[in-house]
C-alpha positions in Angstrom: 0.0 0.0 0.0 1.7 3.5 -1.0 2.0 6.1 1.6 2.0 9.0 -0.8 -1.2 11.0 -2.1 -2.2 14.2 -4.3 -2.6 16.8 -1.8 -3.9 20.5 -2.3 -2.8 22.8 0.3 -5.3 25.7 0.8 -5.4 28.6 3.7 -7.8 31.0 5.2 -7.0 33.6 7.4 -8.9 35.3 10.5 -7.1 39.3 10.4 -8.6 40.6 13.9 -8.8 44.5 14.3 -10.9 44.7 18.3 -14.2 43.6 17.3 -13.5 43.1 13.5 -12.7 40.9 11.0 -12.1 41.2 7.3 -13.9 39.1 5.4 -14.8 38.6 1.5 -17.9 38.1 -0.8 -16.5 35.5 -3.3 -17.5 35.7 -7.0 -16.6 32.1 -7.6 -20.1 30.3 -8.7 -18.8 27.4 -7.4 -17.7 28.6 -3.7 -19.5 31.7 -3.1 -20.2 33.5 -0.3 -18.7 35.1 2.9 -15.5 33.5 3.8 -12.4 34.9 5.3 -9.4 35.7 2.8 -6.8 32.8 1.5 -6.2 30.6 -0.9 -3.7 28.3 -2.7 -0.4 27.4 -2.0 2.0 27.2 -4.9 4.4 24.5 -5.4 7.8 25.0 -3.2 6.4 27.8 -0.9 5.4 28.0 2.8 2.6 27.5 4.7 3.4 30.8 5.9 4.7 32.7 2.6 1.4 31.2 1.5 -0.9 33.0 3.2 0.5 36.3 3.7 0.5 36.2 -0.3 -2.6 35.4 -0.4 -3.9 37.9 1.8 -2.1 40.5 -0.1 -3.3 39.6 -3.3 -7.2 39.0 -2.2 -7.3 42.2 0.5 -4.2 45.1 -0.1 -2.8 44.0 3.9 0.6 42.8 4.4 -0.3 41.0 7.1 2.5 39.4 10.0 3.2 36.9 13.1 0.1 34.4 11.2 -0.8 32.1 13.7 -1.8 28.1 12.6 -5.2 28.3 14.6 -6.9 25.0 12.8 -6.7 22.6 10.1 -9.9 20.9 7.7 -8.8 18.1 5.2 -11.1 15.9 3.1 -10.7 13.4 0.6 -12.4 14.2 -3.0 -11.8 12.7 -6.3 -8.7 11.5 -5.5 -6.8 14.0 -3.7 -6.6 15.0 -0.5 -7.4 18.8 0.4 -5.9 20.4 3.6 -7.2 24.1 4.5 -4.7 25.5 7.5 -6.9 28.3 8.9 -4.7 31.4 10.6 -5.4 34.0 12.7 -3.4 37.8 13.3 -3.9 40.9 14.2 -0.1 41.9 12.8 -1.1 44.2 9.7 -0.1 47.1 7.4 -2.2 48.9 4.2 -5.6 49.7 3.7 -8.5 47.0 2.1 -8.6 46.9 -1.1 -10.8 44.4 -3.1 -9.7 41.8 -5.5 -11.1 39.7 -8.5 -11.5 37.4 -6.0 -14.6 39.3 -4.6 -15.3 42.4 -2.6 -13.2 42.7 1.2 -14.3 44.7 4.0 -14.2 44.9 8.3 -17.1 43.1 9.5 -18.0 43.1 13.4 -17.6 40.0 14.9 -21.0 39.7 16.1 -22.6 39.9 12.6 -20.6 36.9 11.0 -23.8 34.6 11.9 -26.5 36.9 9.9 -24.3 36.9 6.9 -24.7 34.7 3.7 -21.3 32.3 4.6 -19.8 30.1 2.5 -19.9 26.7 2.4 -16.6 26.1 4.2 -17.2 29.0 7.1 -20.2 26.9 8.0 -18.6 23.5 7.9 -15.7 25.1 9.9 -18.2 26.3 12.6 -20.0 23.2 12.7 -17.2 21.0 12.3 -14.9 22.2 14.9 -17.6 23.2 17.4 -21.1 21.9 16.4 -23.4 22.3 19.6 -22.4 26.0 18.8 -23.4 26.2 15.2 -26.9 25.9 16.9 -29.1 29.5 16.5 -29.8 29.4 20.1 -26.0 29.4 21.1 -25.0 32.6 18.9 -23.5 34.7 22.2 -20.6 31.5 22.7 -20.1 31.3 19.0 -19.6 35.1 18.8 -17.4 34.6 21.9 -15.4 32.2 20.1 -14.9 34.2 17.1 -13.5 37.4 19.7 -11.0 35.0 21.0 -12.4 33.4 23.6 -11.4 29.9 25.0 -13.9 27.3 23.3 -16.5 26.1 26.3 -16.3 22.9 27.8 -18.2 20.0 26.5 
């Protein structure tokens, strides 16, 4: 049995300013929706080169000190896809959109009453799923401010 796979190496990245975050509206058809900022990482480069690319390229911030905060994988069509998902608050420049869709500082608070993507949802729901639950919006908005994840 071989030990090696395809594997596409994705990021996202949480840029914290207080009680914001940037987020952006993707055009894509296919993934649409309000995500936070990444993308791919090219062949021979860094998790970390990766997403402060990334970031610049989809938002105008140079951002700094990104900090590995989670990490999704699935296995589709024969490959294996890994998304790390940062966090910072390290950041220089002012928001400008991309082709990638429109960017902007979003309280905190509001990220539940938004139209989010696909993989904001799964990442709620897989990572802590009794708060993906309407009734427990106050600990997921916790959460998303930094907060230590509840017990149980």
């Amino acid at each position: 049995m071989s030990r090696t796979e395809k594997v596409e190496f994705t990021n996202m990245c949480m840029i914290c300013n207080g009680g914001k975050v940037v987020v952006i509206d993707r055009k894509k058809k296919d993934w649409s929706g309000v995500t936070f900022p990444g993308g791919h990482v090219e062949l021979g480069e860094s998790f970390t080169d990766a997403v402060i690319r990334e970031i610049q390229e989809e938002t105008g911030l140079k951002i700094s000190s990104p900090q590995l905060c989670g990490i999704k994988d699935w296995y589709e069509n024969g490959c294996r896809y890994v998304v790390l998902f940062y966090k910072t608050t390290h950041f220089e420049g002012e928001l400008v959109s991309s082709e990638e869709g429109k960017v902007w500082w979003e309280e905190i608070d509001n990220l539940p009453n938004l139209n989010l993507s696909l993989d904001m949802k799964d990442m709620i729901k897989a990572r802590y799923p009794h708060l993906a639950k309407p009734e427990n919006k106050e600990q997921l908005n916790a959460l998303l401010r930094g907060a230590p994840p509840p017990l149980g």
